[in-house]
C-alpha positions in Angstrom: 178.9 82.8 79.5 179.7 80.9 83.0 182.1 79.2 85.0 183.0 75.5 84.1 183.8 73.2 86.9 184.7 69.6 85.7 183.5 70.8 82.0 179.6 71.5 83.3 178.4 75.2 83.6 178.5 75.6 87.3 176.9 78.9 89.2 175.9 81.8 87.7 175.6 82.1 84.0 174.4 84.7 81.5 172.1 83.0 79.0 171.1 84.7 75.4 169.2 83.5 73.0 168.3 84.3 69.2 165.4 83.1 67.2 164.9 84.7 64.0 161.2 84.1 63.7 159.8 85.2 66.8 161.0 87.7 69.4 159.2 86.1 72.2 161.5 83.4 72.1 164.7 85.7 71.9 166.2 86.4 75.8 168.6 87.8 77.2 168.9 86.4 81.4 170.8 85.2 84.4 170.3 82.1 85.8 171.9 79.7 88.6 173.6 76.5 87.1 173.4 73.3 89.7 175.3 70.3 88.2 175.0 71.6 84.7 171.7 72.3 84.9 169.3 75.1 85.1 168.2 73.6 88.5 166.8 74.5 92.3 167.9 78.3 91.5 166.4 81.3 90.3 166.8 82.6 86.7 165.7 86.3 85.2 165.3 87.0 81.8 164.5 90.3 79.4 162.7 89.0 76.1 163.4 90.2 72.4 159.9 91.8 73.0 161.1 93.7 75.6 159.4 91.9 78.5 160.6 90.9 81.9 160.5 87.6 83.5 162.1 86.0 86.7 161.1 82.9 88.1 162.3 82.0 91.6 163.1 78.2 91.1 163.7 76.8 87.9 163.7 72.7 87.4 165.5 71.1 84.8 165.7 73.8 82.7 161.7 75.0 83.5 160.0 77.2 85.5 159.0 75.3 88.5 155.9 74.5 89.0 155.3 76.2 92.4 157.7 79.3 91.1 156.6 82.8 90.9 
């Protein structure tokens, strides 16, 4: 669920995520949309599993590689 600006998701969005086979896959997060992309922003996530992630800086839809 986000706000669309010219049809692309654009600022904050919350992100879930379902996969019937594994939990660890499953998510439920927040992340910062730049141009439609998961990009330059942070995004925090709790998995099926119940674990907690956050990265600081996510690129093209990754963690960055110099996030944390």
């Amino acid at each position: 669920m986000c706000t669309l600006y010219k049809g692309r998701p654009y600022g904050l969005a919350e992100i879930k995520t379902k996969d019937s086979n594994d939990d660890y896959d499953s998510f439920d997060g927040v992340g910062l949309f730049t141009d439609g992309e998961l990009h330059m922003g942070p995004f925090t996530c709790q998995t099926g599993d119940g674990k907690s992630l956050s990265f600081t800086q996510m690129t093209n839809g990754r963690p960055a590689d110099h996030s944390f």
